[in-house]
SETI-711557 format. One record per residue (C-alpha): residue in three letters; x, y, z; residue number from 0. Coordinates in Angstrom, 3 decimals, padded with zeros to 6 digits, m for minus. Example, Ala and Ser with C-alpha at 12.3 -4.5 7.8 and 13.67 -1.06 7.14 Angstrom:
BEGIN
aa=ALA, c1=012.300, c2=m004.500, c3=007.800, i=0
aa=SER, c1=013.670, c2=m001.060, c3=007.140, i=1
//
This chain:
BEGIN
aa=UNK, c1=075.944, c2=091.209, c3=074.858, i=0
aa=UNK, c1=077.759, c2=088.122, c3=076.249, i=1
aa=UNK, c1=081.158, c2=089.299, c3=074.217, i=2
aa=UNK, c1=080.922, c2=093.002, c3=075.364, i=3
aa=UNK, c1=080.896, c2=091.673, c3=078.873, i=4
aa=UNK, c1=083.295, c2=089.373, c3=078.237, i=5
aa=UNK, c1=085.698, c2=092.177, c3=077.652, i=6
aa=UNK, c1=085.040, c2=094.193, c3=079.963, i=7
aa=UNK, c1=085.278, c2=091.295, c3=082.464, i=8
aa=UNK, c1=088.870, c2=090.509, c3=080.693, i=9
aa=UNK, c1=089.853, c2=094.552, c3=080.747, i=10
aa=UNK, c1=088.821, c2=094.411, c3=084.616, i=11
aa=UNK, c1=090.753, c2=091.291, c3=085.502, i=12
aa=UNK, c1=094.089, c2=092.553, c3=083.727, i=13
aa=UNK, c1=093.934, c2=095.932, c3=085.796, i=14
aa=UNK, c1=093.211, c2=094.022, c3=089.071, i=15
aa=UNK, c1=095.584, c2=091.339, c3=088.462, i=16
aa=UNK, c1=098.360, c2=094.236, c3=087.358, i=17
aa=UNK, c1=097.626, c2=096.134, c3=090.701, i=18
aa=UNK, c1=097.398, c2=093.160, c3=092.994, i=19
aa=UNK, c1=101.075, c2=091.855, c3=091.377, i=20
aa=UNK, c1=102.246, c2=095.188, c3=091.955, i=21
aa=UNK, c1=101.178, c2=095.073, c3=096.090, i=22
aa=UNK, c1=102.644, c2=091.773, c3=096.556, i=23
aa=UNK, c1=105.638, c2=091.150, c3=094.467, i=24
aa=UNK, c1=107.454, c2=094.834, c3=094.983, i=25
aa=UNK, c1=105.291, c2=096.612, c3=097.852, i=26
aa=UNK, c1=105.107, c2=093.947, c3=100.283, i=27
aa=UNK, c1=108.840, c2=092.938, c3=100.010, i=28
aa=UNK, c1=109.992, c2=096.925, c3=100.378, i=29
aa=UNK, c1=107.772, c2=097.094, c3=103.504, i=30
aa=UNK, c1=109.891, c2=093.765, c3=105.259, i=31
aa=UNK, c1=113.158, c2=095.311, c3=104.050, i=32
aa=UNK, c1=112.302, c2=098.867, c3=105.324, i=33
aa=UNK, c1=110.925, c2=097.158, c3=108.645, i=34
aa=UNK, c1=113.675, c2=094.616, c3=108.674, i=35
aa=UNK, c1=116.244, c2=097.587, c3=108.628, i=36
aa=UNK, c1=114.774, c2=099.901, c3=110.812, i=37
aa=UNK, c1=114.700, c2=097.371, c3=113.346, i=38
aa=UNK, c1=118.252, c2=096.777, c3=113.057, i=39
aa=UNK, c1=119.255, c2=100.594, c3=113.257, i=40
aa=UNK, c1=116.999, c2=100.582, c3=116.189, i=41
aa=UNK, c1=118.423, c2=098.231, c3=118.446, i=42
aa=UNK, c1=121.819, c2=097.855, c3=117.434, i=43
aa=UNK, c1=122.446, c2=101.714, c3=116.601, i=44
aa=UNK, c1=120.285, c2=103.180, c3=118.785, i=45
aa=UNK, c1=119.095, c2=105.424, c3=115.070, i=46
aa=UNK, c1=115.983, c2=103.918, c3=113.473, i=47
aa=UNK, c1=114.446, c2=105.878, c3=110.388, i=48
aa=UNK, c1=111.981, c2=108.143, c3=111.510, i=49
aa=UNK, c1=109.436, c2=107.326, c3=108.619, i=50
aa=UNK, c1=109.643, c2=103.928, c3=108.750, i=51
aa=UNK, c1=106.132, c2=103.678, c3=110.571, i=52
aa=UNK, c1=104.468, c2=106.194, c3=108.519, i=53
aa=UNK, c1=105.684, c2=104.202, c3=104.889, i=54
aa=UNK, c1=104.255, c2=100.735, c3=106.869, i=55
aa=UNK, c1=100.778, c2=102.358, c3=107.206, i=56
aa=UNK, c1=100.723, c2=103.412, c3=103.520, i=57
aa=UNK, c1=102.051, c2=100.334, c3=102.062, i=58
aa=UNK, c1=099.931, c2=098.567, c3=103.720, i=59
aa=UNK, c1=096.862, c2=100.490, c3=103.066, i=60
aa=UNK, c1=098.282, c2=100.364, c3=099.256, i=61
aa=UNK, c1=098.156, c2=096.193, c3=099.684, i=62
aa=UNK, c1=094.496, c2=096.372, c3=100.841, i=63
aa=UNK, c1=093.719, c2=098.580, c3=098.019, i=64
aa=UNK, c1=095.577, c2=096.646, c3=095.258, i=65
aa=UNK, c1=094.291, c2=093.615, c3=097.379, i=66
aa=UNK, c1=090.317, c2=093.706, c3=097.864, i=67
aa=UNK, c1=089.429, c2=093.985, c3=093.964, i=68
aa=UNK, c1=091.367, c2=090.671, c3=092.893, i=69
aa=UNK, c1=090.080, c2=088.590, c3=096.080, i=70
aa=UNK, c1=086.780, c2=089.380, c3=095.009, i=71
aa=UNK, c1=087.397, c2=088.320, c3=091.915, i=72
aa=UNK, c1=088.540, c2=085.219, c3=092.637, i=73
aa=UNK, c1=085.633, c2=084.709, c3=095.103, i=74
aa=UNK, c1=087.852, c2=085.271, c3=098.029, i=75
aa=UNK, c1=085.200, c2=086.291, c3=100.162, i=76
aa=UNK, c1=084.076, c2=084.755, c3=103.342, i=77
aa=UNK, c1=081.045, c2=082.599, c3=103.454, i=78
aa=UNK, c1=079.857, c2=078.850, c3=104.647, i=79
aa=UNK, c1=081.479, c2=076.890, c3=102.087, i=80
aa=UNK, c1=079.947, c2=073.585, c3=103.022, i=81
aa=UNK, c1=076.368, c2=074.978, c3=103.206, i=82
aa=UNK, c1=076.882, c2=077.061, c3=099.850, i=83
aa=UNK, c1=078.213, c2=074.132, c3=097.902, i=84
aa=UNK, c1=074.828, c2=071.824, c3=098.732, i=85
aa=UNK, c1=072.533, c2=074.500, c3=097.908, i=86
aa=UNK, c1=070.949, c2=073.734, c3=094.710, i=87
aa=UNK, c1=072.601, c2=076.039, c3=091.288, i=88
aa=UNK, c1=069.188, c2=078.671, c3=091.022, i=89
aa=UNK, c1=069.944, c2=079.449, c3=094.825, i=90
aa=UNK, c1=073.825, c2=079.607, c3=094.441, i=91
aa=UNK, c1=073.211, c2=081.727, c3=091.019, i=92
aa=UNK, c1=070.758, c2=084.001, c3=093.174, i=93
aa=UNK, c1=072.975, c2=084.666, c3=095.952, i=94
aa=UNK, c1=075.645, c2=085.766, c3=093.624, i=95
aa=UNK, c1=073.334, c2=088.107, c3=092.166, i=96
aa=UNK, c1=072.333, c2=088.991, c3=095.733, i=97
aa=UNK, c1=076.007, c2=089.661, c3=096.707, i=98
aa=UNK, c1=076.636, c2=091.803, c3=093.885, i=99
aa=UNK, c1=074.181, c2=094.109, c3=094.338, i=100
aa=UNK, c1=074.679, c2=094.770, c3=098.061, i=101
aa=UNK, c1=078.772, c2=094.433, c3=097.994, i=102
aa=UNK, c1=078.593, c2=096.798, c3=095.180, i=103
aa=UNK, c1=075.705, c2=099.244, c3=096.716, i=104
aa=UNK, c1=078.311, c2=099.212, c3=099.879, i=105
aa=UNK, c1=081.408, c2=100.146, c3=098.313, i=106
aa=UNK, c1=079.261, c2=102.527, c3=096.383, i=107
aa=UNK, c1=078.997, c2=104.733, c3=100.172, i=108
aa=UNK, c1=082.485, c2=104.140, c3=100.626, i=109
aa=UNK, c1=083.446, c2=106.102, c3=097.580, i=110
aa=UNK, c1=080.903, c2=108.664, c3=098.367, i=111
aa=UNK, c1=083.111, c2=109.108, c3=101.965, i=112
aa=UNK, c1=086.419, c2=108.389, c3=100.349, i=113
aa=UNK, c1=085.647, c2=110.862, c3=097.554, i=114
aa=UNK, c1=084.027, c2=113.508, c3=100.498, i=115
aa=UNK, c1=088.128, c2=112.437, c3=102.357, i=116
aa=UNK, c1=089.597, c2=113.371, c3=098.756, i=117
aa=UNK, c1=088.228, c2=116.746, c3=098.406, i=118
aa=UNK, c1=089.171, c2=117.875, c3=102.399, i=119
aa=UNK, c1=092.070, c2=116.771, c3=102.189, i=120
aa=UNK, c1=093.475, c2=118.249, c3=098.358, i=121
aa=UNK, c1=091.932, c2=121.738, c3=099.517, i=122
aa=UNK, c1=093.433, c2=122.070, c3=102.706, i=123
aa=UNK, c1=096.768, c2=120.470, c3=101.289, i=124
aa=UNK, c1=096.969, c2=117.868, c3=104.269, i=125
aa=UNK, c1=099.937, c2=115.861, c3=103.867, i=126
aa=UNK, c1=101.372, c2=113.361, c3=106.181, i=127
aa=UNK, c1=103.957, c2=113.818, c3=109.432, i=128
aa=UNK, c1=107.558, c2=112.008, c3=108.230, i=129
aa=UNK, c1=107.434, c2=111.520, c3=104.662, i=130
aa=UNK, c1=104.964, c2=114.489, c3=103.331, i=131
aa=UNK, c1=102.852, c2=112.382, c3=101.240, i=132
aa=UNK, c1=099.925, c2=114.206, c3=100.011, i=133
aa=UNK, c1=097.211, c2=112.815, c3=102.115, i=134
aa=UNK, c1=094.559, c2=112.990, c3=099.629, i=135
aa=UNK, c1=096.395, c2=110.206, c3=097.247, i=136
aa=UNK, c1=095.503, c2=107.303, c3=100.225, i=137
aa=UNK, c1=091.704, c2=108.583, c3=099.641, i=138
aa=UNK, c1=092.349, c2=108.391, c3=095.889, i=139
aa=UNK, c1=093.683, c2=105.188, c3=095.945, i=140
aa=UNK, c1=090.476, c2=103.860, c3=097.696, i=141
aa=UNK, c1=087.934, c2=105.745, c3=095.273, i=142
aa=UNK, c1=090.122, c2=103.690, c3=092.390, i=143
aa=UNK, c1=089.548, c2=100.333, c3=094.517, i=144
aa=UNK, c1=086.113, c2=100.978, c3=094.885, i=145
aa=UNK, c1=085.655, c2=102.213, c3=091.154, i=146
aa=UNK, c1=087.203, c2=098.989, c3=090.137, i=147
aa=UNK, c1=085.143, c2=096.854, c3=092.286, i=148
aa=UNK, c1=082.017, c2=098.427, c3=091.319, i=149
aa=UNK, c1=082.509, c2=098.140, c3=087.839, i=150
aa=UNK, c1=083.582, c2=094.103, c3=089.001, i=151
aa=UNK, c1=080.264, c2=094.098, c3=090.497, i=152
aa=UNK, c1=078.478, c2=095.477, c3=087.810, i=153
aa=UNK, c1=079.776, c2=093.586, c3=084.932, i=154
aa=UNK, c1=079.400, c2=090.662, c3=087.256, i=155
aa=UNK, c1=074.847, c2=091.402, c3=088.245, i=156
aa=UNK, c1=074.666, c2=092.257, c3=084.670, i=157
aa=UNK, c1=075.901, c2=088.892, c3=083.215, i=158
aa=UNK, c1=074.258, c2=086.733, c3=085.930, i=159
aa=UNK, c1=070.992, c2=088.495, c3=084.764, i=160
aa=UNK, c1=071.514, c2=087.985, c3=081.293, i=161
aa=UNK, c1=072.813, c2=083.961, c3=081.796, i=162
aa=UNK, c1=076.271, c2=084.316, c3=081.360, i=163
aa=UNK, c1=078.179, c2=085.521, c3=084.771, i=164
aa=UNK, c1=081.545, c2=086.488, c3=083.564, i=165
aa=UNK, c1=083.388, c2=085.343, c3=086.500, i=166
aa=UNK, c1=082.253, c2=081.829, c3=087.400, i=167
aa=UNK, c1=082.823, c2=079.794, c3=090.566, i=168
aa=UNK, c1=084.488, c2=076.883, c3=089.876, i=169
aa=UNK, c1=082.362, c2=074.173, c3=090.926, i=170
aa=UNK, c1=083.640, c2=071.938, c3=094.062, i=171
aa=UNK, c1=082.755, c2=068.555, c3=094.547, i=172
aa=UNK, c1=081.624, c2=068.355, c3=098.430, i=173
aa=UNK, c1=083.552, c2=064.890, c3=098.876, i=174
aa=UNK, c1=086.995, c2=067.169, c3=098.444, i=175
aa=UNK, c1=085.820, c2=069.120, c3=101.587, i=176
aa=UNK, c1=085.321, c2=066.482, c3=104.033, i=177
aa=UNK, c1=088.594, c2=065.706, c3=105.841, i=178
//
C-alpha cells in the first residue's frame, strides 16, 4: 500500500509542479509585459489595449489555480509555526490528518459550486466582454484545482492513517526560529 501511494503522491506532485511552473515562469511574466505595455500606450499614446484588464483577471485567476495545489503541497499554508513545532509528533501527525479531511471536505463544496458555474455558463454560452473567452473554462480550471487538491488530500489522510504520509513536513529545529 505504501508504494501505490507513493505513486500516486509522485504522479500528483509532477502535475502540480508542471502547472505551478507553467503560472509563474510564462503566465506571470506575459501579464507584466501586457500590463507594462498597456500602460505605456495609455499615457504616452493616449491608446491602451482594450483587453488588457480582462487578460489580468484571467491570468491571474489561472496563477491562483496553478498556484493553490503546489503551496499545499509544500505545506504553504498558514498556521502558528512556533506553537506547531513544540507540539509533541502524535498531535502534529493528528492535525495533519485533521487538516486533510476538512481542507479537502471544503474544496470538495467548491467543486460542487464551480462545477454548478461550469454547467450555467457552457449552456448559455457566456463568454467574456474584450477577449471572448468562453467563461465556463475559468470554472473548469477551478474544478481541475480542486480535483487535484482533493486527490492531494486524499492520498495525503490515507497515508497518515496507514503510517506513511506521503508528503512529510520537514522537521524544524525551534532554535532556527528564534531571531
Amino acid at each position: 500500500m505504501h508504494r501505490t501511494i507513493d505513486v500516486l503522491a509522485q504522479i500528483l506532485t509532477v502535475i502540480m509542479q508542471i502547472f505551478d511552473k507553467l503560472g509563474a515562469w510564462i503566465v506571470l511574466p506575459a501579464i507584466g509585459l501586457v500590463m507594462i505595455t498597456d500602460v505605456i500606450l495609455r499615457y504616452a499614446f493616449n491608446s491602451p489595449f482594450i483587453w488588457s484588464l480582462e487578460f489580468g483577471q484571467w491570468m491571474l485567476l489561472f496563477i491562483f489555480v496553478a498556484a493553490v495545489p503546489e503551496c499545499t503541497r509544500r505545506h504553504g499554508h498558514i498556521r502558528m509555526e512556533l506553537l506547531y513545532v513544540v507540539m509533541p509528533r502524535w498531535f502534529r501527525t493528528f492535525v495533519a490528518f485533521l487538516y486533510a479531511l476538512i481542507a479537502g471536505g471544503i474544496f470538495w463544496l467548491v467543486m460542487q459550486v464551480e462545477l454548478e458555474e461550469l454547467a450555467f455558463s457552457y449552456r448559455l454560452s457566456r463568454i467574456t466582454e474584450y477577449l471572448e473567452l468562453p467563461v465556463w473554462a475559468h470554472h473548469a480550471g477551478a474544478v481541475a484545482m480542486c480535483i487535484l487538491v482533493i486527490a492531494f488530500f486524499t492520498i495525503r489522510a490515507i497515508g497518515i492513517v496507514a503510517g506513511h504520509d506521503p508528503y512529510p513536513e520537514v522537521e524544524r529545529d525551534v532554535t532556527e526560529l528564534e531571531d
